[in-house]
C-alpha positions, 0 to 999 in steps of 0.5 A, a space after each residue: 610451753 607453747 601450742 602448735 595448732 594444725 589441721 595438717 603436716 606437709 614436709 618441706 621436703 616432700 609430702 611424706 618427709 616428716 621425721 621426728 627425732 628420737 633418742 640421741 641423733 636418731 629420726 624415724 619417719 612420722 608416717 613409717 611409724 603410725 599404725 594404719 589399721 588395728 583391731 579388738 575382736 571376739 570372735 566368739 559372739 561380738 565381732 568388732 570391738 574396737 577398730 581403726 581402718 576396718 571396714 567388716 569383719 567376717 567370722 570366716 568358721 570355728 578360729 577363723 576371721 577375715 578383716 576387711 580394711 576401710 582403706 586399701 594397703 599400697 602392697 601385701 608386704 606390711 607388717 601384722 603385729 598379733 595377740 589372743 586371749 581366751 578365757 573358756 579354758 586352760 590353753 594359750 591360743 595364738 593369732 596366726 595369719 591363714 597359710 592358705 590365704 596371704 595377706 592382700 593390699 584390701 585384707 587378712 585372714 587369721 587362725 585362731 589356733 589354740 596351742 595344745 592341741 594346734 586346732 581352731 578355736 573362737 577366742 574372746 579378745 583378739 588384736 591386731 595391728 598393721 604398719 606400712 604405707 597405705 595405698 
């Protein structure tokens, strides 16, 4: 087996036309497919965890957060994959995006809802993660 070493990738055809084959004769963009931003927070005591492309995060009140990316996104239209976890109760909570503030190219806010009765509430182990082009 051999190695390739590079600092860089440059598609031949232009600067962001790297695909990469899949299954069968299928090929998927090498940029679509990376996750620009994500995120491990508690939103409880810690804040940040664990982070890519996060500049701050800011406990926004009780099961809200707001993220602030490092870099900007190109448009407000991108892709939010989310889960939570709390463990001070017998409730399932869900990472929401805030209804009253949509996603913008510079960040996002998320209500951390708990399920059973569809109110706030800190969680521990909250995740995120974006896809789509950055700006």
């Amino acid at each position: 087996m051999s190695t390739l070493n590079v600092d860089a990738l440059v598609g031949n055809t232009s600067a962001n036309a790297i695909t990469v084959r899949g299954e069968g004769s299928a090929t998927t963009s090498l940029q679509q497919g990376l996750a620009k931003v994500w995120c491990n927070w508690d939103n409880d005591a810690t804040g940040i965890v664990d982070s890519l492309n996060i500049g701050s995060f800011t406990d926004v009140g009780s099961g809200a957060s707001r993220l602030v990316y490092t870099t900007n996104m190109g448009n407000a239209t991108y892709c939010i994959a989310t889960s939570s976890v709390h463990d001070g109760g017998s409730f399932v909570c869900v990472v929401s995006i805030d209804h009253d503030t949509p996603p913008t190219t510079s960040q996002i806010d998320f209500d951390l809802m708990q399920t059973i009765n569809d109110t706030r509430q800190d969680t521990e182990m909250n995740m995120m993660q974006v896809t789509g082009d950055l700006a």
